[in-house]
N, C-alpha and C positions, 0 to 999 in steps of 0.2 A: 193597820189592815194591809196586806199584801196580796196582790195578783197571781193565786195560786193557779188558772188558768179554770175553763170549763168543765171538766171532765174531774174536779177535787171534790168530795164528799166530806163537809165538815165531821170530826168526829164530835163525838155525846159532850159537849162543855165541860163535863166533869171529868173527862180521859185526858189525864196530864201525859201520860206516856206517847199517845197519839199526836196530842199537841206537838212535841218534843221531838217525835218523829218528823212532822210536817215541817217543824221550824228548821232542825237539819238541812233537811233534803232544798229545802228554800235556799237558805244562809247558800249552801254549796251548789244552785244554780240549779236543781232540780224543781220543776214544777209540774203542773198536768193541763197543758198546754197540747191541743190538735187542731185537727183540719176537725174532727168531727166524726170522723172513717172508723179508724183501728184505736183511738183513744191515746194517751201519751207514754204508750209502750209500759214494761214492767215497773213497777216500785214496790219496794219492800212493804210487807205486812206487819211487820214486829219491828219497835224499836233496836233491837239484840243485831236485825240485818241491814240497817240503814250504814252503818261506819265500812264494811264489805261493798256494799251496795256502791256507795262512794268512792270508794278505792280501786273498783275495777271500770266504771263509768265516766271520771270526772275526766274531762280533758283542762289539758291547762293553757291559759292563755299566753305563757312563755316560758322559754328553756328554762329561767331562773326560778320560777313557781314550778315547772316539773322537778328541778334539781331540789327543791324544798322541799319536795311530796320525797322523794326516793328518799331523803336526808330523814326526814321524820319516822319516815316508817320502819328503818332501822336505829332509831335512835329509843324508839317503843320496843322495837322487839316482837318476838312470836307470840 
């Protein structure tokens, strides 16, 4: 069990794609975490937009994890 924060709406037990979504966004430091206000800002709807979603949002905790993000993402390609 993980601390998705207040504002997380389990999906239907049977939606493995949602799961799979939430487990992402988690692993990569995202959750749905507020004050209570405005809720925890945008998150992706579809599996397809969570890896973008992560790629423009994730900050890193050092040079060496940024220089490993830039390194991967052209090592994938377009």
């Amino acid at each position: 069990m993980k601390d998705m924060g207040h504002d997380f709406k389990a999906p239907r037990q049977d939606d493995k794609k949602q799961w799979t979504k939430a487990e992402f966004l988690y692993n990569n430091g995202f959750t749905y975490h507020s004050c209570g206000c405005n809720g925890p800002g945008y998150r992706p709807a579809k599996l397809s937009e969570v890896e973008e979603f992560i790629s423009r949002n994730k900050t890193f905790k050092s040079a060496g994890e940024n220089l490993f993000q830039k390194l991967s993402i052209k090592i994938k390609g377009p």
